[in-house]
SEFIZA-3560 file (N, C-alpha, C; in Angstrom, 3 decimals):
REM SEFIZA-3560
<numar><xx>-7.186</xx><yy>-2.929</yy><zz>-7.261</zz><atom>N</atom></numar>
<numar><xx>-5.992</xx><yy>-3.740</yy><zz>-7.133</zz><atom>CA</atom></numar>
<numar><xx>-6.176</xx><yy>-4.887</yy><zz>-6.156</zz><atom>C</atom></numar>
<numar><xx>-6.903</xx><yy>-4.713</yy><zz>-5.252</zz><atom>N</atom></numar>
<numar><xx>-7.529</xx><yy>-5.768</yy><zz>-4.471</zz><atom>CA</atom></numar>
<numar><xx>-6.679</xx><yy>-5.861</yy><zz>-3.366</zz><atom>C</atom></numar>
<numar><xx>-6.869</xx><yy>-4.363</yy><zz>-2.844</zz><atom>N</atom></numar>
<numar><xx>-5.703</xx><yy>-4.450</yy><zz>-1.114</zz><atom>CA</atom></numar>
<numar><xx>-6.334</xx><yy>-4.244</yy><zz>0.293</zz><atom>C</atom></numar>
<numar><xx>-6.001</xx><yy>-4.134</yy><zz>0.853</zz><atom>N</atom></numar>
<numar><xx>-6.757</xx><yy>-4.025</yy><zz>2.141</zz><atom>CA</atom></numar>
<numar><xx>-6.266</xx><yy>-2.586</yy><zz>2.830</zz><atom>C</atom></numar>
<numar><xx>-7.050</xx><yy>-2.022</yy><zz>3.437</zz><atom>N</atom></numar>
<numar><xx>-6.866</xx><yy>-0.890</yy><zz>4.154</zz><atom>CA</atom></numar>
<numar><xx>-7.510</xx><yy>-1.552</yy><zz>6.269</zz><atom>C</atom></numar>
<numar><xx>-6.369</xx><yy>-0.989</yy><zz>6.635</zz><atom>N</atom></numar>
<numar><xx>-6.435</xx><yy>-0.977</yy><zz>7.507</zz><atom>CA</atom></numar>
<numar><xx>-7.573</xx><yy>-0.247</yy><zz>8.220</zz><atom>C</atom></numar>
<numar><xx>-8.155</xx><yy>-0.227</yy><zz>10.142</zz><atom>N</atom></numar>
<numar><xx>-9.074</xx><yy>-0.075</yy><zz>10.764</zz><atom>CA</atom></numar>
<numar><xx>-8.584</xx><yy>1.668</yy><zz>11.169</zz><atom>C</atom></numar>
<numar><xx>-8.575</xx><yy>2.490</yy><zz>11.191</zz><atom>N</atom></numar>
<numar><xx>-7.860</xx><yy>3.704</yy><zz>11.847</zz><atom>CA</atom></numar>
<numar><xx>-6.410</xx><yy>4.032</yy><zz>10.483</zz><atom>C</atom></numar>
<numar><xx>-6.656</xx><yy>5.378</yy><zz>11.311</zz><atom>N</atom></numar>
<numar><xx>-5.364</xx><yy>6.445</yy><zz>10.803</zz><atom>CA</atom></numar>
<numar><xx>-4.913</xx><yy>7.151</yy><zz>12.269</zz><atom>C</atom></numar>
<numar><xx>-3.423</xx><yy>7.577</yy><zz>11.801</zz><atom>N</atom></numar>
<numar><xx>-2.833</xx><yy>7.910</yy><zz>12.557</zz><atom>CA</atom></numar>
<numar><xx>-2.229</xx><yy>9.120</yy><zz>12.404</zz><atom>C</atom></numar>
<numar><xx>-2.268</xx><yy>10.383</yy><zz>13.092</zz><atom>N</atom></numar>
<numar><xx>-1.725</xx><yy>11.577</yy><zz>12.612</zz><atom>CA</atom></numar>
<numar><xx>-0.413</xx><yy>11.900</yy><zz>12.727</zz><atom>C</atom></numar>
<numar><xx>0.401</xx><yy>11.825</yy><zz>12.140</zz><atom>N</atom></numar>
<numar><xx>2.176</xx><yy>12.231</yy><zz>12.139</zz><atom>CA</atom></numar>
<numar><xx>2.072</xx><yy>13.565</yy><zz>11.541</zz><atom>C</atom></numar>
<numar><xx>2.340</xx><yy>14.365</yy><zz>13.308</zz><atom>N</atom></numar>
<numar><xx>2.451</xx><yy>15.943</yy><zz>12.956</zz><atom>CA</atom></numar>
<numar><xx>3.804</xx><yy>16.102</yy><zz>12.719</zz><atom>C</atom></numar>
<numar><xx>4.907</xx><yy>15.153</yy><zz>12.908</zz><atom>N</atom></numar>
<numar><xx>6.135</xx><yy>15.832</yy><zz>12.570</zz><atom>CA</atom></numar>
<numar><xx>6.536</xx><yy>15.849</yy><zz>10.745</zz><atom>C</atom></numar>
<numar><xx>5.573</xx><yy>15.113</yy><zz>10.188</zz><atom>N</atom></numar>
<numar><xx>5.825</xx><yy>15.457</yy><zz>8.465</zz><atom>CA</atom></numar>
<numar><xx>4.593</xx><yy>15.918</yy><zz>8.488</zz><atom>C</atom></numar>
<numar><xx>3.585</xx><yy>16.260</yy><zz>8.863</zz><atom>N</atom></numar>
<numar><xx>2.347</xx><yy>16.971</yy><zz>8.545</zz><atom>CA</atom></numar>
<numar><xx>1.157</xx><yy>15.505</yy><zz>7.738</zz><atom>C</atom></numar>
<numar><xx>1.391</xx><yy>14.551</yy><zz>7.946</zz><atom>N</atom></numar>
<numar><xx>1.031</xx><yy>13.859</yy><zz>7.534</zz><atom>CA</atom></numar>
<numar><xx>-0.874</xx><yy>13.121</yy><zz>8.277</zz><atom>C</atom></numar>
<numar><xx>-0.838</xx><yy>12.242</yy><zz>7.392</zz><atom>N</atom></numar>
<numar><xx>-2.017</xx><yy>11.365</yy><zz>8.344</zz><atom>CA</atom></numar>
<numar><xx>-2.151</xx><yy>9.591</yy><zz>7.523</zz><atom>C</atom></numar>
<numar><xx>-1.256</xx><yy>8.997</yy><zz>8.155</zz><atom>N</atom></numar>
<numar><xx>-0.676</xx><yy>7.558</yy><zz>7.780</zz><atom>CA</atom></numar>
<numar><xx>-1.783</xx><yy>6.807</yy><zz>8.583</zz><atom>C</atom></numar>
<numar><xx>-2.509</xx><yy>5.380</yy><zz>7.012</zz><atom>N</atom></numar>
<numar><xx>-2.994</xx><yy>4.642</yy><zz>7.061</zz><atom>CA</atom></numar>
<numar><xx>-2.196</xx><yy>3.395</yy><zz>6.426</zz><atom>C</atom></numar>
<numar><xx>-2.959</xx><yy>2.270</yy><zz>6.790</zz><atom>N</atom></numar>
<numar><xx>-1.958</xx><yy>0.985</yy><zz>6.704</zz><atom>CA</atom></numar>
<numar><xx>-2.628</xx><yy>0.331</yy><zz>5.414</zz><atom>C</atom></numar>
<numar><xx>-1.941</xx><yy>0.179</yy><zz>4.150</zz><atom>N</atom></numar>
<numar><xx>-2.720</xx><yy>-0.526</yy><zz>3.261</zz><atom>CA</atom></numar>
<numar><xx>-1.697</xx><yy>-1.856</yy><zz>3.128</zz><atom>C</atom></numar>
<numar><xx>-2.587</xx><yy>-2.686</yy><zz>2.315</zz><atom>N</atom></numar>
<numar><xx>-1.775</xx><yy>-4.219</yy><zz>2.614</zz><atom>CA</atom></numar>
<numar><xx>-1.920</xx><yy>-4.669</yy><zz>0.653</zz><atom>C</atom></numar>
<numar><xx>-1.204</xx><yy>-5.037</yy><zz>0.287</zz><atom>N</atom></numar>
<numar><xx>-1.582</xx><yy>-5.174</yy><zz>-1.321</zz><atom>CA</atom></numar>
<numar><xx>-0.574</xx><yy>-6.500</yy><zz>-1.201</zz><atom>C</atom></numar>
<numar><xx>-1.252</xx><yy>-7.846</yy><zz>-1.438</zz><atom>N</atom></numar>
<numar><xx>-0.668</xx><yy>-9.193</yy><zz>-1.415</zz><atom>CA</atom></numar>
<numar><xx>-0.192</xx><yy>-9.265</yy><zz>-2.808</zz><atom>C</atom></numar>
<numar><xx>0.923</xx><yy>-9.719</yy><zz>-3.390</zz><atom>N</atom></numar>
<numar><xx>1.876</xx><yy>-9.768</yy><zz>-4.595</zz><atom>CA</atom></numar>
<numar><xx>0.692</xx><yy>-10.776</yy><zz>-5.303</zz><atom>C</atom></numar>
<numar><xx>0.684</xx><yy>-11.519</yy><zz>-4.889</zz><atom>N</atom></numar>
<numar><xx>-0.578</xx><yy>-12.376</yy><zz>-5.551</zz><atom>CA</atom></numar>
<numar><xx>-1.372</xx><yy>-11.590</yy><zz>-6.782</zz><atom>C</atom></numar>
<numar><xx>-2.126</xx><yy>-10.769</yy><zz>-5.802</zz><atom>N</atom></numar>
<numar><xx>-2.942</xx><yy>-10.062</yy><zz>-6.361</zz><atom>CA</atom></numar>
<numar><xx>-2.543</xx><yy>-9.283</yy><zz>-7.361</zz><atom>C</atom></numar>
<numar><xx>-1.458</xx><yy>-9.056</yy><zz>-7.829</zz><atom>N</atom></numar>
<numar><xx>-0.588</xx><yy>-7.839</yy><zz>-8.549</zz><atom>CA</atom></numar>
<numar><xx>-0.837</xx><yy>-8.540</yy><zz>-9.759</zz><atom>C</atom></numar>
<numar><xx>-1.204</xx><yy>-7.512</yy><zz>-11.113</zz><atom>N</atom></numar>
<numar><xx>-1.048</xx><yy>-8.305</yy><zz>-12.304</zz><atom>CA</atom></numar>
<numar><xx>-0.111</xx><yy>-8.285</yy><zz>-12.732</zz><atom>C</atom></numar>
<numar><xx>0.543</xx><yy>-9.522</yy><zz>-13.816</zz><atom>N</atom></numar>
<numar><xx>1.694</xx><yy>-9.657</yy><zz>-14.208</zz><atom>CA</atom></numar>
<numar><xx>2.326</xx><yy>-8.278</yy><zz>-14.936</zz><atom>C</atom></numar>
<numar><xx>1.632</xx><yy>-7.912</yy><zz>-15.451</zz><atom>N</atom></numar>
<numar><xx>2.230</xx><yy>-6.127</yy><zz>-15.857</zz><atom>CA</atom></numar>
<numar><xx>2.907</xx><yy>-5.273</yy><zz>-14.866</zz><atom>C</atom></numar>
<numar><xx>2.261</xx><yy>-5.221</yy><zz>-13.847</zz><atom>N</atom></numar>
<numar><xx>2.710</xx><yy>-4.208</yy><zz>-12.799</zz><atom>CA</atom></numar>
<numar><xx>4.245</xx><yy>-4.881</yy><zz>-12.001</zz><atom>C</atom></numar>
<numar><xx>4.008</xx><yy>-6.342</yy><zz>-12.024</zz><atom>N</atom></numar>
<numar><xx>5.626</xx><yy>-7.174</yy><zz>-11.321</zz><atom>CA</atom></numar>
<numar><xx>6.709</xx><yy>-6.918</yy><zz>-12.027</zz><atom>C</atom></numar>
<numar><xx>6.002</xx><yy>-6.870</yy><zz>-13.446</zz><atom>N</atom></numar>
<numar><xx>6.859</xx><yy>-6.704</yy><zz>-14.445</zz><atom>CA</atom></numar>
<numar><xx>7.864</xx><yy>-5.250</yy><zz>-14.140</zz><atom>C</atom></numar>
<numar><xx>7.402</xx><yy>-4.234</yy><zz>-13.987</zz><atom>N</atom></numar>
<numar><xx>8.045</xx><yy>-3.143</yy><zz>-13.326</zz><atom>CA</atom></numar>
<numar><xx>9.513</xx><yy>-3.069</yy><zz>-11.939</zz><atom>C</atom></numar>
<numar><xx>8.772</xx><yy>-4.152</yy><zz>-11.828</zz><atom>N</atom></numar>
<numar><xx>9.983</xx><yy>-4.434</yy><zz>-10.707</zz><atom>CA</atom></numar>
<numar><xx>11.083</xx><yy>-5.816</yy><zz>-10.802</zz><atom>C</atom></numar>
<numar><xx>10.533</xx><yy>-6.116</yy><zz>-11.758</zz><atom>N</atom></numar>
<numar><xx>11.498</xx><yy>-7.623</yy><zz>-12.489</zz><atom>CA</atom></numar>
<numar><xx>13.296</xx><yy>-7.390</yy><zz>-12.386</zz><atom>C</atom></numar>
<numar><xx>13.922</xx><yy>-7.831</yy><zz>-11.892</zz><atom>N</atom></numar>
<numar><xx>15.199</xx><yy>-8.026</yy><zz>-12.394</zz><atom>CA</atom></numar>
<numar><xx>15.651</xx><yy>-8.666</yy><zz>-13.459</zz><atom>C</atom></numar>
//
């Protein structure tokens, strides 16, 4: 999809989790997938 992932993760023990930062620029999105979110 052509996104970026962030440097590090971070552990969130209060949902049991382990949150990383991804970045996905609309740009990059193919017209199919915008389409999903079209009004």
């Amino acid at each position: 999809l052509g996104c970026y992932i962030g440097d590090g993760a971070v552990i969130d023990e209060q949902f049991g989790t382990t949150d990383v930062f991804i970045l996905l620029p609309i740009d990059r999105l193919e017209s199919r997938y915008l389409a999903l979110w079209d009004d």
